[in-house]
Structures are given as C-alpha cells and as structure tokens.
C-alpha positions in Angstrom: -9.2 36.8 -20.7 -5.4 37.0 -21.0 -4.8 33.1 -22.5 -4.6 31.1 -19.1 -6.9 28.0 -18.3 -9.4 28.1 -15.7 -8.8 25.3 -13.1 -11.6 23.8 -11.4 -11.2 23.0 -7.8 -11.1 19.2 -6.5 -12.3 18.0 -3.7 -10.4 14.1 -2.6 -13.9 12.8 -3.0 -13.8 14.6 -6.3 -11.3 12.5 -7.1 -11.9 9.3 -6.0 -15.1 9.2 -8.0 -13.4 10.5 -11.0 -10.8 7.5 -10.8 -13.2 5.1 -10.1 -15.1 6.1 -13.8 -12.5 5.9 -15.4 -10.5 3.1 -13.6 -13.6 0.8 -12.6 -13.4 -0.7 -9.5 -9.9 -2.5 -8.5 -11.2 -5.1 -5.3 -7.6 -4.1 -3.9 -5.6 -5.7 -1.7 -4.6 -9.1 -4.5 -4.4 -11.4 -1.8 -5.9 -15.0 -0.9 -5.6 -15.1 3.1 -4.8 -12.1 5.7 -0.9 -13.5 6.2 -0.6 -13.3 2.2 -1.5 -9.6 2.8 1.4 -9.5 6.0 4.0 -11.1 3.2 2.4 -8.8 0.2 2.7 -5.8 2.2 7.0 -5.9 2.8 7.6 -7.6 -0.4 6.1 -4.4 -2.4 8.6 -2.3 -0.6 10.5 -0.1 -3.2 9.1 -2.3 -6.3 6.0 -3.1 -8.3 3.4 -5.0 -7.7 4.4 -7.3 -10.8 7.6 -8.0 -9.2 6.0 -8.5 -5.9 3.1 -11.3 -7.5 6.0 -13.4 -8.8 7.8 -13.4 -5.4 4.8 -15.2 -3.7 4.0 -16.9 -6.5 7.4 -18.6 -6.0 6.5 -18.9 -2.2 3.0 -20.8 -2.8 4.5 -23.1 -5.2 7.1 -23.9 -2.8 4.4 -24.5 0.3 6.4 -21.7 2.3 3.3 -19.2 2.6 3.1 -19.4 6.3 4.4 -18.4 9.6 6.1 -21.3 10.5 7.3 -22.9 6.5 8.9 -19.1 6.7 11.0 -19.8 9.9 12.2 -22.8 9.0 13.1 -22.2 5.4 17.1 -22.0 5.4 18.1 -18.0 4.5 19.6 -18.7 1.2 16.3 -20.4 -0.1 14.6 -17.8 1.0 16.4 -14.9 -0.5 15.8 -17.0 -3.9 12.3 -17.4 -3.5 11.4 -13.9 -3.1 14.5 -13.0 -5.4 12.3 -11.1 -7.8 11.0 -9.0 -5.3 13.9 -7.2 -5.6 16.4 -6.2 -2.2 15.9 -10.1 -1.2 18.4 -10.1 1.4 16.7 -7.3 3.2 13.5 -8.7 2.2 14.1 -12.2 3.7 15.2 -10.8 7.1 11.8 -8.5 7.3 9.7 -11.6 6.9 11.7 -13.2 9.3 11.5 -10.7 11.7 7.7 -10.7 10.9 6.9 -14.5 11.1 8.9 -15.2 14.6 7.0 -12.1 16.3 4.2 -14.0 15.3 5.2 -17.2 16.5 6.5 -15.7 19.7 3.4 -13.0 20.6 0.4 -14.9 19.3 1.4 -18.6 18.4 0.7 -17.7 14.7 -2.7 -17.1 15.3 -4.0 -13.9 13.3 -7.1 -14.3 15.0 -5.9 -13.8 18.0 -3.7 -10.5 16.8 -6.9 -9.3 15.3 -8.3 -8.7 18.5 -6.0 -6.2 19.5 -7.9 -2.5 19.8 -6.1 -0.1 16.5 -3.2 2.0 18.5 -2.4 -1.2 19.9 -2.1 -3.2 16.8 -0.7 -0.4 15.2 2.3 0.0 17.7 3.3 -4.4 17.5 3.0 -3.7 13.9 5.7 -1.1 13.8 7.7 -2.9 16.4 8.7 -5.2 13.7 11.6 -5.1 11.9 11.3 -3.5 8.3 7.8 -2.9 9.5 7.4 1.2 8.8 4.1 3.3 8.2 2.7 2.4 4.9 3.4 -0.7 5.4 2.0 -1.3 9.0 -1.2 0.3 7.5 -1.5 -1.6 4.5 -1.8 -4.7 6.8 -4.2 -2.9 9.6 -6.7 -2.1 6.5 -6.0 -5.0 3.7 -5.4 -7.9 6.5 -7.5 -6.6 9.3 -9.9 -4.6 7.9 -9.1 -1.1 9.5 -9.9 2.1 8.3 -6.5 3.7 8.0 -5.7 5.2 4.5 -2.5 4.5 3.3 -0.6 6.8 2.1 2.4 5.6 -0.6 4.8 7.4 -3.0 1.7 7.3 -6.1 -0.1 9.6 -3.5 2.6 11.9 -3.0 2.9 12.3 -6.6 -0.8 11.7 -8.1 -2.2 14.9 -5.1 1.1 16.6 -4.9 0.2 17.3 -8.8 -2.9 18.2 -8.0 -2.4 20.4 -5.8 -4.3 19.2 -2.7 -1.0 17.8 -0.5 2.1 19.0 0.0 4.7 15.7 -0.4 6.7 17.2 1.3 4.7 16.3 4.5 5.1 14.0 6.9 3.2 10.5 6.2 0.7 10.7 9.2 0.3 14.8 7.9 -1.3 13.6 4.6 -2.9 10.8 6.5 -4.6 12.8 8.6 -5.8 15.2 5.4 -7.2 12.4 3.9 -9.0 11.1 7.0 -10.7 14.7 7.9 -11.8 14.8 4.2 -13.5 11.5 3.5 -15.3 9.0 5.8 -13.6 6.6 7.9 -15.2 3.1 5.9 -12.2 0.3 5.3 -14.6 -0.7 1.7 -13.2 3.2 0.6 -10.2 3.1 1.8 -9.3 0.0 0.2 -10.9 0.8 -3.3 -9.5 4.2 -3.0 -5.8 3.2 -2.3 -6.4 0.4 -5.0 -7.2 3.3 -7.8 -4.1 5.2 -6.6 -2.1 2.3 -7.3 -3.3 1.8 -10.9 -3.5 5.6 -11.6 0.1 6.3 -10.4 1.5 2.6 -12.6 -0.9 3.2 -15.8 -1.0 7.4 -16.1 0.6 10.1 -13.4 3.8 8.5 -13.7 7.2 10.0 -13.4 6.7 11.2 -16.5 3.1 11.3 -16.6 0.1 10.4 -19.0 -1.7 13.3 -19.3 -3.6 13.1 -22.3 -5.1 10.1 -20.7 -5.7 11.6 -17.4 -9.4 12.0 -16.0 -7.8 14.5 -13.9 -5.9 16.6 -16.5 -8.3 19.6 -16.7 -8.2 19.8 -13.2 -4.6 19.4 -12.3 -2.3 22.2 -12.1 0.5 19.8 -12.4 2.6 21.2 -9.5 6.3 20.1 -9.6 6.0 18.3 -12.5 
C-alpha cells in the first residue's frame, strides 16, 4: 500500500533449491584423491579457487602431491610451487605441518585416519597447524565423506544478505543453524557448499550481482 516491496520468506532449503536451478549442479569438492582435498583445503585459505587450481597444478606436474614428496621437498621449492596460492610461506609450513602428522600418526595412510569416529577426527584435524574450522570441515566432508556443513566467508555474506544468519556469529553458531534446518546427508552438503561457492564468485559478491540473482526478490539485502 504505501510503495514498499513484499518480501517472501526463505527457508535454507528454499534456497538451496533455488541455486541449484539456476546454478545446476557443481559435483564440488574439484579434487582427484582424498589427500588432493587435505592440500586443496589450506591452499584455498584467503584466495580463490583459481589461484588455488594453479598451485596444485604446479604440485602434480612436479610429482610432489603426496605426504611424503611434501616432506622432503626443500622449503624454498615449496614456497614456489604453491606461489600462486598466494601467502606461500605460510602456506608451505601448514602443509608441512599437515603431511608430517600424517607421517607420524598414521604412516600416511588415509585409510587408516578414516577410521577414526567424527569428534575424534575432528579434534587431530584441528591439532594441526594452520588447520582451523572451515578448513578441518572441508576435509571431514570433501576427503572423508562427513556430514559437516561448512561454513565460509560466501556464507556469511550470501545468508547474512538474506537475512537468515547473523555473520556476526560464531562459525559452529551458523553451523549448527544450518544443521537443525536441513538433513545431515554429505551428497547435500557437498552440493550445497559447492553452489555457495559459485553464487558468492559469479553474483552476491562484495559488490553484488543482483539483477542476476535468483534470490533478489527474496533478499532484503541486509548490510549491503
């Protein structure tokens, strides 16, 4: 009556099944082996995914895409190969870190680690150096097959917009939203995480897309 737009209500599944029409399906995580997924998950830290492809890219065509080719590949050589990852020297030492605690706990065998019950896994996980929430559950659901949902800066932004998280939250806060709302299956967690991804890079960016939202007549765009 007095001008304003009517804004229908969204549910997550709402959402995910909006994406997914106008996305298609994404077969999310891009990886060939679970440790590619391991190396994936702290190479994407705090850059694209772009960025991230060309640093293992570099790592296969060097044969150093294992546990042990990591250890004993001298630092500097290292750092170069996963140079356009971005924040190499940090990088580096993470998978470091990563590939002696597997040498040491479980003599490089993923197998073995897989057998370890989810709190469990969880907890090594974060034991790890450079090892932090999202990316300890990127590996429990894209390298284990877990059903954690992972919760990265796109979804802060993308629901914070929407109006159905607050990013201010803490990250197992909007976990656990995301959890109570939609079943625990790893298949929708992955494909769901995997639209976020190409939602938050193609259209709710910084500055976002919104003409070519599916999610524009439904999104009060909070904080934007």
């Amino acid at each position: 009556m007095n001008g304003e737009r009517t804004i229908p209500q969204l549910s997550l599944t709402d959402v995910y099944h909006l994406l997914r029409g106008h996305h298609g399906p994404q077969k999310w995580w891009p990886a060939d082996t679970p440790f590619e997924v391991m190396v994936g998950a702290i190479l994407v830290q705090r850059t694209t995914w772009a960025n991230t492809r060309r640093a293992i890219e570099n790592l296969k065509l060097a044969d150093t895409l294992s546990p042990g080719a990591i250890r004993d590949t001298q630092e500097e050589e290292l750092q170069k190969l996963i140079r356009p990852s971005g924040f190499f020297r940090s990088k580096a030492r993470k998978l470091r870190a990563l590939c002696e605690f597997l040498g040491e706990r479980y003599g490089d065998s993923l197998e073995a680690m897989s057998e370890r019950p989810d709190g469990e896994l969880r907890e090594e996980l974060l034991s790890i150096y450079g090892v932090g929430d999202e990316t300890a559950d990127d590996i429990m659901l894209y390298a284990f097959g877990r059903p954690l949902f992972v919760v990265d800066a796109y979804t802060r932004r993308i629901f914070g917009r929407l109006g159905l998280v607050d990013r201010k939250l803490k990250y197992t806060d909007i976990q656990s939203a995301f959890q109570d709302s939609i079943p625990r299956d790893v298949a929708l967690y992955n494909e769901y995480h995997g639209l976020i991804v190409v939602h938050g890079n193609s259209t709710c960016k910084t500055r976002p897309v919104c003409s070519e939202c599916p999610l524009d007549t439904a999104c009060p765009k909070v904080g934007v």
